[in-house]
SERO-4910 file (N, C-alpha, C, O; in steps of 0.05 Angstrom, whole numbers):
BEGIN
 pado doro    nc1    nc2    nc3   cac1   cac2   cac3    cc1    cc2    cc3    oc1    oc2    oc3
  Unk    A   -153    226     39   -141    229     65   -121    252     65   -103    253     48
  Unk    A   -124    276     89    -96    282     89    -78    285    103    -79    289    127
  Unk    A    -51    284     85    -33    284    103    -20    291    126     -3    278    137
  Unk    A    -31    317    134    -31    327    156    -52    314    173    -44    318    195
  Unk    A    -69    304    175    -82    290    195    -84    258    192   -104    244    194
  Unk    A    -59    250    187    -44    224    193    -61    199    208    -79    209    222
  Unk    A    -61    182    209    -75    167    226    -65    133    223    -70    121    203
  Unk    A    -53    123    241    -37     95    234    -61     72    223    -85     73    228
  Unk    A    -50     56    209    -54     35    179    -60     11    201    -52    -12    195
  Unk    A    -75     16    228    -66    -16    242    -78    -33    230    -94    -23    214
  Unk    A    -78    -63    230    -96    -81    223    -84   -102    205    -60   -104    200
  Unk    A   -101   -116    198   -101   -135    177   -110   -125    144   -134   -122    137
  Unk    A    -86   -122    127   -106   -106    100   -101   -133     81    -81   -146     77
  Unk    A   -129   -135     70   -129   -159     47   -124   -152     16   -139   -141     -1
  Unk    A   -102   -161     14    -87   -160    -16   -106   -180    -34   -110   -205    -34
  Unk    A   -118   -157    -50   -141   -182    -70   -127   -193    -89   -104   -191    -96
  Unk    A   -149   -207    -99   -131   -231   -125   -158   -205   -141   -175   -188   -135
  Unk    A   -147   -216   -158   -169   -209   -185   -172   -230   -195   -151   -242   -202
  Unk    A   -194   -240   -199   -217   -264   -206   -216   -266   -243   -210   -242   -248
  Unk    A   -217   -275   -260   -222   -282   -284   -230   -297   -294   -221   -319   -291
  Unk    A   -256   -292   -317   -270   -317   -318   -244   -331   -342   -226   -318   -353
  Unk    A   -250   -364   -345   -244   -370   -366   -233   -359   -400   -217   -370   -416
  Unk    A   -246   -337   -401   -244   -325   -421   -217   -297   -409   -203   -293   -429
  Unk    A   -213   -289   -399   -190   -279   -382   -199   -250   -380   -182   -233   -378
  Unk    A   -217   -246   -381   -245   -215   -373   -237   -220   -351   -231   -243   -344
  Unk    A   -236   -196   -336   -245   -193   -294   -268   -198   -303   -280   -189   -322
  Unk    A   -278   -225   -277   -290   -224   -262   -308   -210   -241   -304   -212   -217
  Unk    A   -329   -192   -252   -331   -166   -233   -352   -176   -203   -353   -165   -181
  Unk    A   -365   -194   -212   -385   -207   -203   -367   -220   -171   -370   -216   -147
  Unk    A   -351   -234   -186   -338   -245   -166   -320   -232   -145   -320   -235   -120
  Unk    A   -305   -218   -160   -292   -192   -143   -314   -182   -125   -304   -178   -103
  Unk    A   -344   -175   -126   -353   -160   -115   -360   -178    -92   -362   -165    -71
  Unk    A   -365   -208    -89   -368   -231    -73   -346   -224    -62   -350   -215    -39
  Unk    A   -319   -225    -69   -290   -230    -50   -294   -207    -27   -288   -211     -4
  Unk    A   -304   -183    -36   -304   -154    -25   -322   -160      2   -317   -154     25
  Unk    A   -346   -173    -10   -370   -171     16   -360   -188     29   -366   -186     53
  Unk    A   -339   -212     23   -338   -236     49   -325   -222     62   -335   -217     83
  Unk    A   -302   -210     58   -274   -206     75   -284   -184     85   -270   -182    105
  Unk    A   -301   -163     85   -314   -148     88   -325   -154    126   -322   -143    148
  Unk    A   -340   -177    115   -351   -190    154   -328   -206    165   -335   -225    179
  Unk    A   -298   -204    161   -287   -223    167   -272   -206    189   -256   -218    204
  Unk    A   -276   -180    193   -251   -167    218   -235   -148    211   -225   -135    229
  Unk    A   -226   -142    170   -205   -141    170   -206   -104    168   -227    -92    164
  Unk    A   -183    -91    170   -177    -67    171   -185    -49    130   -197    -29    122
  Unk    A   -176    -61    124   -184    -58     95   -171    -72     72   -160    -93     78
  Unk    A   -170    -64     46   -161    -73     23   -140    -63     12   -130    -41     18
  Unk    A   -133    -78     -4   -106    -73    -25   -110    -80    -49    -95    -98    -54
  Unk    A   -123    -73    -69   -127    -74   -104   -112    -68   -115   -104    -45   -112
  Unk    A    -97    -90   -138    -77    -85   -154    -52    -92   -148    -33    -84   -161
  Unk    A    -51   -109   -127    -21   -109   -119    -11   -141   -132    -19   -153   -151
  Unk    A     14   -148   -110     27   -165   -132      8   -193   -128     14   -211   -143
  Unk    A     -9   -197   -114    -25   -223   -109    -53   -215   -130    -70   -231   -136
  Unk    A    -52   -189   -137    -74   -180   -157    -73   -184   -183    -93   -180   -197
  Unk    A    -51   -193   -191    -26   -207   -213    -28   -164   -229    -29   -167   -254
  Unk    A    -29   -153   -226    -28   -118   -233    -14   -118   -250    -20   -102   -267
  Unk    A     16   -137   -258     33   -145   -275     13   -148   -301     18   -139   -324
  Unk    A     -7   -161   -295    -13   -171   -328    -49   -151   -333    -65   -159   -350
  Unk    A    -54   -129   -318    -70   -117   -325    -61    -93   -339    -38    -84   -340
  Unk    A    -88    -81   -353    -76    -60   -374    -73    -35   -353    -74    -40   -329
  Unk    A    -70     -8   -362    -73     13   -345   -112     13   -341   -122     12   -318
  Unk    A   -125     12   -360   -144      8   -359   -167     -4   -333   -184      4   -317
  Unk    A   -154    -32   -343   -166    -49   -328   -150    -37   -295   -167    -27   -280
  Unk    A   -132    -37   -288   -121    -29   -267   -134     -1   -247   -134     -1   -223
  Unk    A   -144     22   -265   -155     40   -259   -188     35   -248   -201     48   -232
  Unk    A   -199      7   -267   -228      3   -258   -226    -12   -236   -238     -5   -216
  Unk    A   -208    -38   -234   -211    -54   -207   -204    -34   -185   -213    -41   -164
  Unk    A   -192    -15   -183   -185      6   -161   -211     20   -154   -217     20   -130
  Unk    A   -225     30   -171   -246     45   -174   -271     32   -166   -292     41   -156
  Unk    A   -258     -8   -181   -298    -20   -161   -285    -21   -134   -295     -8   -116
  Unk    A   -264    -36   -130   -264    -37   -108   -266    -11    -79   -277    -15    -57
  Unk    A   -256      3    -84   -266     30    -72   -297     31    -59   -306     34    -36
  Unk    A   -310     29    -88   -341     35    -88   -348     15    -73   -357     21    -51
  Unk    A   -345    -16    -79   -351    -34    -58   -351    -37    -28   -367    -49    -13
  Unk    A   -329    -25    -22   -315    -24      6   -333     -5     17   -343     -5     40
  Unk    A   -336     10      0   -348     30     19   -382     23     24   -395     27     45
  Unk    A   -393     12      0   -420     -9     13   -415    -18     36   -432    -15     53
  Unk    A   -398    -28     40   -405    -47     68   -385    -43     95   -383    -61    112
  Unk    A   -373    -24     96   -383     -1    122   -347     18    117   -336     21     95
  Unk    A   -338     24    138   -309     39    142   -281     21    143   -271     13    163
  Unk    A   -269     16    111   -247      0    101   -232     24     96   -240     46     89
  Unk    A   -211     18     99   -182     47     82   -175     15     68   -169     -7     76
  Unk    A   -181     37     34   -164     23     21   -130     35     11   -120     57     13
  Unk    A   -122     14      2    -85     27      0    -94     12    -23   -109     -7    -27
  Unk    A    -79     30    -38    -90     23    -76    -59     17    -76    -43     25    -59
  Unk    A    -51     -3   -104    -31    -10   -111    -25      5   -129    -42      6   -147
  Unk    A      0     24   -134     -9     42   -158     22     43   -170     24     57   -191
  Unk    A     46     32   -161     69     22   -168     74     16   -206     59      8   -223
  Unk    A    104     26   -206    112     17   -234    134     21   -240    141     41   -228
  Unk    A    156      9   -256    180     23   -261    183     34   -279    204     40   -290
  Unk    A    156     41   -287    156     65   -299    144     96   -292    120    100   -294
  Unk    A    160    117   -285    148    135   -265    118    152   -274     99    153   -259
  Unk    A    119    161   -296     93    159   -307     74    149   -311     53    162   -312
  Unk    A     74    128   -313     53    110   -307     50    107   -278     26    102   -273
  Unk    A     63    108   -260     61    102   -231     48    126   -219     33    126   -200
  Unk    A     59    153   -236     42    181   -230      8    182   -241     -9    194   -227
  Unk    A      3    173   -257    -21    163   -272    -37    142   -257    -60    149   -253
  Unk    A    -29    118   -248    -35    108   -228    -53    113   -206    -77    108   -200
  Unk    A    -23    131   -191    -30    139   -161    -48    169   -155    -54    178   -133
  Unk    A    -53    183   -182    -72    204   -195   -100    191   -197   -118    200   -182
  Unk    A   -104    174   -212   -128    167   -212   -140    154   -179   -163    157   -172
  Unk    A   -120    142   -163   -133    121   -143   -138    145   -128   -161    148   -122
  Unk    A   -118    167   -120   -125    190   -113   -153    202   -113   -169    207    -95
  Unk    A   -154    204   -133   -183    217   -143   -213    205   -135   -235    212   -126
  Unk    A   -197    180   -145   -227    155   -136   -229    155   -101   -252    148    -95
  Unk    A   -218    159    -84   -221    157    -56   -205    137    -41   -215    125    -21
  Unk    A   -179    132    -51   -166    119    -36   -150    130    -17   -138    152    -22
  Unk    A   -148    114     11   -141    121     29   -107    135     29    -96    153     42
  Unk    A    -98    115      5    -71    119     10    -57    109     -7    -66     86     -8
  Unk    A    -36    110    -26    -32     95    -48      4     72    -37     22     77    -20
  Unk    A      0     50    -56     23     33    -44     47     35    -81     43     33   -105
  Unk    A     70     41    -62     82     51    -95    110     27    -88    128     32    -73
  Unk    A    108      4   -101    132    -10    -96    161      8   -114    163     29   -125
  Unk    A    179    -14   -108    204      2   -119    209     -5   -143    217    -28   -148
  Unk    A    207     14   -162    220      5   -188    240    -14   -199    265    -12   -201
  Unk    A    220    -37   -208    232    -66   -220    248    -64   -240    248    -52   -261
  Unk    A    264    -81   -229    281    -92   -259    297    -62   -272    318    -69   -283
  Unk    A    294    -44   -274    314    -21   -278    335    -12   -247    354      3   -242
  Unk    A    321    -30   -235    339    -18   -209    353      1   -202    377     -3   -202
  Unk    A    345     25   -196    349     50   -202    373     56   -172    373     45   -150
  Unk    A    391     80   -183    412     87   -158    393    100   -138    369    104   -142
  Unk    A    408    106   -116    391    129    -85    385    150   -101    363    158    -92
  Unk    A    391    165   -121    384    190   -127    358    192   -153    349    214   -158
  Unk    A    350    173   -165    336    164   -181    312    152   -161    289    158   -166
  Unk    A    316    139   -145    299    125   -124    281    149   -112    257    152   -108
  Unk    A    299    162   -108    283    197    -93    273    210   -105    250    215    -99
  Unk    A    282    220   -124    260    233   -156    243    219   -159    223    231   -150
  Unk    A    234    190   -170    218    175   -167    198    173   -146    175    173   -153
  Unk    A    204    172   -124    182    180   -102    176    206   -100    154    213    -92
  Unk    A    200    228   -108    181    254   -111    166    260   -127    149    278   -122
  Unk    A    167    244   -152    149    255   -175    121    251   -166    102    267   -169
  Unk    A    120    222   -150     89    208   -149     85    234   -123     69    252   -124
  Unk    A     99    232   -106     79    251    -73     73    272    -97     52    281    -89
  Unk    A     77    283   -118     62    312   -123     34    312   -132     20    332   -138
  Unk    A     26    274   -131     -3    281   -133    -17    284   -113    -40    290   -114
  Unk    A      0    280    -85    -13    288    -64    -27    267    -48    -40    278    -30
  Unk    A    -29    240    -48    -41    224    -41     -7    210    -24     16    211    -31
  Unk    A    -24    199      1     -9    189     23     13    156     11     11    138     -7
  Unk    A     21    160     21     43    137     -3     58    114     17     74    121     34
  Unk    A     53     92     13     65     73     21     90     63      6     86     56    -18
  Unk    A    111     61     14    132     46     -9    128     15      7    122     11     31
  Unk    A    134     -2    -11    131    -23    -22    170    -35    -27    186    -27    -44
  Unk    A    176    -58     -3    210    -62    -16    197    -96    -12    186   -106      8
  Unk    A    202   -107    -35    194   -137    -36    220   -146    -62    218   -150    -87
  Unk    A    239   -146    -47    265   -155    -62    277   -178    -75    299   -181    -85
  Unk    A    248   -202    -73    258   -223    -83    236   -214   -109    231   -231   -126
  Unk    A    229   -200   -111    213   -191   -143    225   -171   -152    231   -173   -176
  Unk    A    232   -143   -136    236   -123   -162    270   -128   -162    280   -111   -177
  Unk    A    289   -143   -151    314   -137   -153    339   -123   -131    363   -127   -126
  Unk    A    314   -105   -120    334    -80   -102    318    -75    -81    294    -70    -80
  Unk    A    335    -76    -62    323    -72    -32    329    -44    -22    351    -34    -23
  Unk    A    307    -32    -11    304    -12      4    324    -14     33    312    -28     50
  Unk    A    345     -5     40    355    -14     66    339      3     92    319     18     87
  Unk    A    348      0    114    333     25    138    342     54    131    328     75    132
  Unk    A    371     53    122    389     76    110    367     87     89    357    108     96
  Unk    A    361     80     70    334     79     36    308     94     53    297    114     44
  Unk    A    300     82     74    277     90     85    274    109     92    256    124     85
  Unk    A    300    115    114    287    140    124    298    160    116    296    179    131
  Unk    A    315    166     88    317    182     73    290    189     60    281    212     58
  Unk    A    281    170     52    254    184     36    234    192     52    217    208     45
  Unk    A    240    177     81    214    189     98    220    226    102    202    242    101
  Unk    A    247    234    107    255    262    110    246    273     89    231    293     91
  Unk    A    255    260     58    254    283     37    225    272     30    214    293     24
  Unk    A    209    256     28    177    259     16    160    253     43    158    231     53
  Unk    A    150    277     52    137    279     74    109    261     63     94    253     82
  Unk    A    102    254     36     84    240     26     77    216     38     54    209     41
  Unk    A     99    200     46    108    176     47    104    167     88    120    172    106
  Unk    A     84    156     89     72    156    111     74    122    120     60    112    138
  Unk    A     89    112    109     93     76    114    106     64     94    116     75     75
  Unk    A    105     34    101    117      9     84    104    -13     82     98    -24    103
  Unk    A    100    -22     63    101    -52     67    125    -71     69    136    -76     48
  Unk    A    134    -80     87    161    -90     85    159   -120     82    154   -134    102
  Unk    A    162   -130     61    163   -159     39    189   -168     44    194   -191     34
  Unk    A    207   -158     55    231   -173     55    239   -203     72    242   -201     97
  Unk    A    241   -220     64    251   -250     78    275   -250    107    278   -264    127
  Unk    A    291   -224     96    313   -219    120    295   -212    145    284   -190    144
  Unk    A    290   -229    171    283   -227    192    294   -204    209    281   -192    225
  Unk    A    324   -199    204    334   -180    221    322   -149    208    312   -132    223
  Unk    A    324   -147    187    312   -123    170    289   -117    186    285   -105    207
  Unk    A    273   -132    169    238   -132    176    243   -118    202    243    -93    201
  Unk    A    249   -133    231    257   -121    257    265   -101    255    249    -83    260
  Unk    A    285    -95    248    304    -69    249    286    -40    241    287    -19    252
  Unk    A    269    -50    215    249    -32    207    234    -17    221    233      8    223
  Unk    A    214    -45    237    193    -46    259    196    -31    273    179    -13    275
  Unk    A    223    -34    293    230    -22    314    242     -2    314    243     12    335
  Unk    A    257      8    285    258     44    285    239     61    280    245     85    279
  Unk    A    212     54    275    187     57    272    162     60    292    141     71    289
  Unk    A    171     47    311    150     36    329    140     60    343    116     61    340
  Unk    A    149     77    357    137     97    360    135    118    339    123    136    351
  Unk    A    138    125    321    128    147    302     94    155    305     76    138    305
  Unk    A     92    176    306     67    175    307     59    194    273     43    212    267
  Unk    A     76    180    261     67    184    222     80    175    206     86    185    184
  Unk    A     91    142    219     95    130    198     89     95    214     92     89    238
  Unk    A     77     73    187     68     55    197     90     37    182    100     41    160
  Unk    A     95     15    199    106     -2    182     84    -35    176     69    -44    193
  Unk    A     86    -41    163     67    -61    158     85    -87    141    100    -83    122
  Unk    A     81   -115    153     97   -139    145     83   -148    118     59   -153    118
  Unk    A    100   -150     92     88   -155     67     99   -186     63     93   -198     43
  Unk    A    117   -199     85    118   -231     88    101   -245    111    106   -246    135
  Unk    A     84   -254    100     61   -276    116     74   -282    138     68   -272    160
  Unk    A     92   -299    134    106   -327    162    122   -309    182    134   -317    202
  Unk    A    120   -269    167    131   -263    198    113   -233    200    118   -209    196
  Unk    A     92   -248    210     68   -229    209     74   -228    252     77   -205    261
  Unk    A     74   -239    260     79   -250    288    109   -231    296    111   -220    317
  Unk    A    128   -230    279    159   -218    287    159   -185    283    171   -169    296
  Unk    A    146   -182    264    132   -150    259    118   -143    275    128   -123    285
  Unk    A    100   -149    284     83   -134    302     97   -132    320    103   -110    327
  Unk    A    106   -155    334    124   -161    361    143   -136    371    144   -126    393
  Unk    A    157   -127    345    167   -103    350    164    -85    337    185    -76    327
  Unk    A    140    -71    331    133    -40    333    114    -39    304    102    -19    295
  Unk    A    115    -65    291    103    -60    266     70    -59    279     63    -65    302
  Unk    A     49    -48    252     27    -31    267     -4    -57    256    -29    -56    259
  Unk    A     20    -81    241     -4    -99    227     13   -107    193     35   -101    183
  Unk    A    -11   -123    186      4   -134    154    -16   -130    143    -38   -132    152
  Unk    A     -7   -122    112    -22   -125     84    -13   -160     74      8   -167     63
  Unk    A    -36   -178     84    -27   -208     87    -42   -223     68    -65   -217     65
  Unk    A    -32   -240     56    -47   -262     28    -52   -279     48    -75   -288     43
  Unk    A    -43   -287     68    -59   -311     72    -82   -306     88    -94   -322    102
  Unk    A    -87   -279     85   -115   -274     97   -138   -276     75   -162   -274     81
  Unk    A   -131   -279     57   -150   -289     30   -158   -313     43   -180   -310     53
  Unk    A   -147   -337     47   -153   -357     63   -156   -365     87   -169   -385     93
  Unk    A   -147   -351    103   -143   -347    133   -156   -328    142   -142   -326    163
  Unk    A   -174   -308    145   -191   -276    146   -179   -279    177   -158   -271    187
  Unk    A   -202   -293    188   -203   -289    219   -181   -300    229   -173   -281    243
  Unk    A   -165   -318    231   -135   -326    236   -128   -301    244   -131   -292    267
  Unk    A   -116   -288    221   -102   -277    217   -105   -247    222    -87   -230    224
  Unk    A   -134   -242    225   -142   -212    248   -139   -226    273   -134   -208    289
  Unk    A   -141   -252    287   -134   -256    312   -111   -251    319   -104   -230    330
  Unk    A    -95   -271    313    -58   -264    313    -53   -227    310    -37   -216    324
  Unk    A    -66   -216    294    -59   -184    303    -69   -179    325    -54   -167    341
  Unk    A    -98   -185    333   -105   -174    358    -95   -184    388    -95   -169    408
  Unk    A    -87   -210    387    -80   -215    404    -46   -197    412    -40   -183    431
  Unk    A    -33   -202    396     -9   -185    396    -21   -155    407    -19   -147    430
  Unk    A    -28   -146    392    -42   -118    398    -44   -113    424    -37    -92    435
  Unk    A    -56   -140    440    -72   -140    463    -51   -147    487    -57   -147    512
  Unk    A    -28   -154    475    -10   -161    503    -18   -200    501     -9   -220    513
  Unk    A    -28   -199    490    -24   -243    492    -16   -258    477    -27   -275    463
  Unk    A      4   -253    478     40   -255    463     33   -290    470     40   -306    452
  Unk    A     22   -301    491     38   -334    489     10   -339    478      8   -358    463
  Unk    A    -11   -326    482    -35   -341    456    -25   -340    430    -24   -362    420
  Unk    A    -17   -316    412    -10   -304    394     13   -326    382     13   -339    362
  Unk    A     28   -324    401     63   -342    393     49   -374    388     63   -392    379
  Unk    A     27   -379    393     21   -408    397      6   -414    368      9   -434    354
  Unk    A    -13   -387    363    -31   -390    334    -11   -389    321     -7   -410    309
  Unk    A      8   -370    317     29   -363    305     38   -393    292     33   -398    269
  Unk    A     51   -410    311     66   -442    311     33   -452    296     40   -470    280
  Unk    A     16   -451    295     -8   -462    288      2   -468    254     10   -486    241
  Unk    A     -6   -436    249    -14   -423    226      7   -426    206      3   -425    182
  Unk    A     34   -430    218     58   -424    195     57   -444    173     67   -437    152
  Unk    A     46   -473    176     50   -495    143     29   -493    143     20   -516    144
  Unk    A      9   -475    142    -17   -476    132     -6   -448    110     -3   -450     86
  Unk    A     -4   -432    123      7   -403    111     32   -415     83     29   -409     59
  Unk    A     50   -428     91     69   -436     78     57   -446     50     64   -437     27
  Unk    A     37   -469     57     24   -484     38     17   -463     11     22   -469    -12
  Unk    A      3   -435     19     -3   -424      0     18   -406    -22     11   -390    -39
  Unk    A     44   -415    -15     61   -403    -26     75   -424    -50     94   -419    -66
  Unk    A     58   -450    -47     77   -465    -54     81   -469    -88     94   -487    -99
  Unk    A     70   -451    -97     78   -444   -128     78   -412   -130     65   -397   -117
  Unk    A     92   -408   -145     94   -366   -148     66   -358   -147     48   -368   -161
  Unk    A     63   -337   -126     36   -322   -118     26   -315   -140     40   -312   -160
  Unk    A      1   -312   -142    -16   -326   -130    -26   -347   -144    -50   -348   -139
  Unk    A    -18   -364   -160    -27   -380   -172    -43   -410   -145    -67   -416   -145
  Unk    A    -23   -420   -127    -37   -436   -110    -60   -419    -88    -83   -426    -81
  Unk    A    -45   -396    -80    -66   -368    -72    -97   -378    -85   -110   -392    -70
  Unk    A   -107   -373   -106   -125   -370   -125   -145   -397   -130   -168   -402   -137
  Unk    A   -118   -411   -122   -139   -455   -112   -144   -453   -102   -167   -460   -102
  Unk    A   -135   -439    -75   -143   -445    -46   -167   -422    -41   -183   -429    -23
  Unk    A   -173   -399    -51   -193   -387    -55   -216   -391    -71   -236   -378    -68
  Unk    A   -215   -412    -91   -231   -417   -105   -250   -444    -95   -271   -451   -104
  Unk    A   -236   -454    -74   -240   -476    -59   -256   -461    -36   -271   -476    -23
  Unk    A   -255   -444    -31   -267   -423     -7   -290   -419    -17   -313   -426    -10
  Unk    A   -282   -407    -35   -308   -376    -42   -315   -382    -72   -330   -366    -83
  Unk    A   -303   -405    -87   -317   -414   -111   -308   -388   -135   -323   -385   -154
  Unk    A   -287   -373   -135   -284   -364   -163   -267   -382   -173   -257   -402   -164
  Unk    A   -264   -369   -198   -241   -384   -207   -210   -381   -200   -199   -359   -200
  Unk    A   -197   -409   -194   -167   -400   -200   -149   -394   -226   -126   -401   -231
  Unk    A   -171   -378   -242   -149   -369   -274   -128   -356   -263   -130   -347   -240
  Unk    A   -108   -355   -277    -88   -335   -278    -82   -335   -300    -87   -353   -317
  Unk    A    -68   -312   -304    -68   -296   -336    -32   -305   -336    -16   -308   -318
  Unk    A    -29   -308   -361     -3   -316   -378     17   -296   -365      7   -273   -363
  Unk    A     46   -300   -353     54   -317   -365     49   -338   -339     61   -359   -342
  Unk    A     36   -337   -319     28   -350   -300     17   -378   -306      4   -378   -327
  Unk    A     17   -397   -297      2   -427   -314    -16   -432   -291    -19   -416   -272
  Unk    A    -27   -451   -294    -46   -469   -272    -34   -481   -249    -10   -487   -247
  Unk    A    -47   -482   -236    -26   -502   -215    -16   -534   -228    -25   -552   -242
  Unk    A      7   -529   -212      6   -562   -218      0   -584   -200    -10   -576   -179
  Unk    A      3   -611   -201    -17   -631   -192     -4   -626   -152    -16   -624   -131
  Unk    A     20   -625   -157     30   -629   -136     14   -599   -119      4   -604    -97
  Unk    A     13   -577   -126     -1   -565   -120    -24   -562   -102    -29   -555    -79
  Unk    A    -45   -577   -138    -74   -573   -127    -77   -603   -101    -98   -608    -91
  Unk    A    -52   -618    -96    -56   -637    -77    -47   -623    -50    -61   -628    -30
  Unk    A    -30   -609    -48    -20   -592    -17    -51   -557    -15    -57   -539      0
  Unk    A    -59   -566    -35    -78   -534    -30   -108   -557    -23   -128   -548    -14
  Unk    A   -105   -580    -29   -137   -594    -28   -122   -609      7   -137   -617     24
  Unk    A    -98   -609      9    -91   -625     38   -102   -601     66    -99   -607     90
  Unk    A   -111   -579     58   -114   -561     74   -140   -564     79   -146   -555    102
  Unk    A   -162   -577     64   -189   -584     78   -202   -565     77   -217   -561     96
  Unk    A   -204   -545     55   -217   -514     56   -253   -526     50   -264   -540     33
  Unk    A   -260   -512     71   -292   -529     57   -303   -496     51   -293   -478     64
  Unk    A   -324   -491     32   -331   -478     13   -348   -457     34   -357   -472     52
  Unk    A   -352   -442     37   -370   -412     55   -397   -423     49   -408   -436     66
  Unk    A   -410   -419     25   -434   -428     28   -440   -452     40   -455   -450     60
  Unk    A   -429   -483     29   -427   -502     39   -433   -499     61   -455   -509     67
  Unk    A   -411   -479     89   -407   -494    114   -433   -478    123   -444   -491    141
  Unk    A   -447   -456    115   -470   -440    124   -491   -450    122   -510   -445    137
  Unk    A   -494   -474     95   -514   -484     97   -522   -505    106   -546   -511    106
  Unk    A   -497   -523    118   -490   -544    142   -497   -543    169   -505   -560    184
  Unk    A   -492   -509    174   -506   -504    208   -533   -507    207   -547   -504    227
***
């Protein structure tokens, strides 16, 4: 994509899990099943590698191929923009990353903020300059109850001035007034998107100026959760506000152990992969797999072969 011919991120983008068999190999087979369902489900496109992708416990390796099937996949089954996860606190590696997804045909790369070193404003900006010099369109990523340090609106639109690279956000933050504040200094830009990276305020984002969400509970929820955008989209705010009140302890439910581990039950209960997760992540626990089996997920094939 380039940057000069910009084009807004609207929609619903599905943050994948990465599948593992038993033996803790990706799953490629299955990944390529996750790709074709969500594929007929509505949604705007994909997100490989990110934090519901567990990307934490893949090698560079493995990280570079799930970017690379998924790409190839997406593009089997018709016009998806994918936003590659290509983030690290380490800037080299994050340049290496967002180089390769580059290369492979991603739409746009998502670069969260450097964890756990929590870097000052002037380190934060080098850091996003180093990655725009590969030239691929760049989403930052502020999800502050993981890396430590929050991006403020002040953080934002400094980098939007100095890395013209930087064409959106995912905004993960829990603070309601933020998220807003974001949305709505955003809302008209016509080259930069903001996008809600917290589920339960997928409904308060759009509401004001945000352009759609990169959403986990659309792993479980597909069509839900492209409705609630479209209806918003569409001006039917008291339909929208009502799924919204629907959807929120269903949405909730899937949070209810660190992502994505209950994520990965409640998908496996769908679409039959497995819910592995790789160390230091554990299994669910009982109380868990009883609030992810209270949701009544009946299986895709199952219900297709019921009609």
């Amino acid at each position: 994509m380039n940057i000069s011919a910009y084009r807004p991120f609207d929609g619903i983008f599905v943050p994948l899990i990465t599948p593992f068999h038993a033996s803790m190999e990706i799953d490629w087979e299955g990944l390529r099943r996750l790709v074709a369902f969500y594929a007929q489900q509505g949604v705007a496109g994909f997100v490989p590698c990110g934090s519901t992708g567990e990307a934490s416990t893949l090698t560079v390796e493995e990280h570079k191929a799930v970017i690379s099937f998924v790409i190839e996949q997406a593009a089997s089954h018709g016009d998806f923009k994918i936003i590659a996860a290509t983030g690290s606190n380490d800037t080299r590696e994050a340049i290496d990353l967002t180089r390769h997804a580059h290369q492979a045909g991603a739409d746009a790369c998502l670069s969260v903020t450097p964890y756990y070193v929590r870097p000052n404003r002037s380190g934060l900006l080098a850091h996003y300059q180093r990655i725009a010099e590969v030239g691929s369109p760049l989403f930052l990523y502020n999800i502050p109850l993981r890396t430590g340090l929050n991006l403020s609106l002040e953080d934002i639109e400094l980098l939007v001035q100095d890395v013209p690279a930087v064409i959106g956000i995912k905004e993960a933050t829990a603070d309601i007034q933020q998220l807003i504040d974001v949305a709505h200094r955003f809302a008209d830009s016509d080259c930069f998107t903001v996008l809600s990276g917290e589920d339960s305020l997928l409904f308060d984002c759009c509401t004001h100026g945000g352009r759609g969400s990169i959403c986990a509970a659309s792993l479980v929820y597909p069509r839900e959760m492209v409705q609630l955008h479209h209806m918003v989209s569409t001006g039917h705010l008291h339909e929208a506000a009502a799924l919204n009140r629907r959807m929120r302890p269903k949405v909730r439910a899937l949070f209810c152990e660190s992502n994505p581990v209950a994520m990965k039950l409640a998908v496996s209960r769908l679409l039959g992969t497995s819910p592995t997760v790789r160390l230091p992540l554990g299994p669910a626990s009982k109380r868990a797999v009883q609030i992810i089996d209270g949701l009544g997920l009946q299986c895709e094939s199952e219900a297709e072969s019921a009609v």
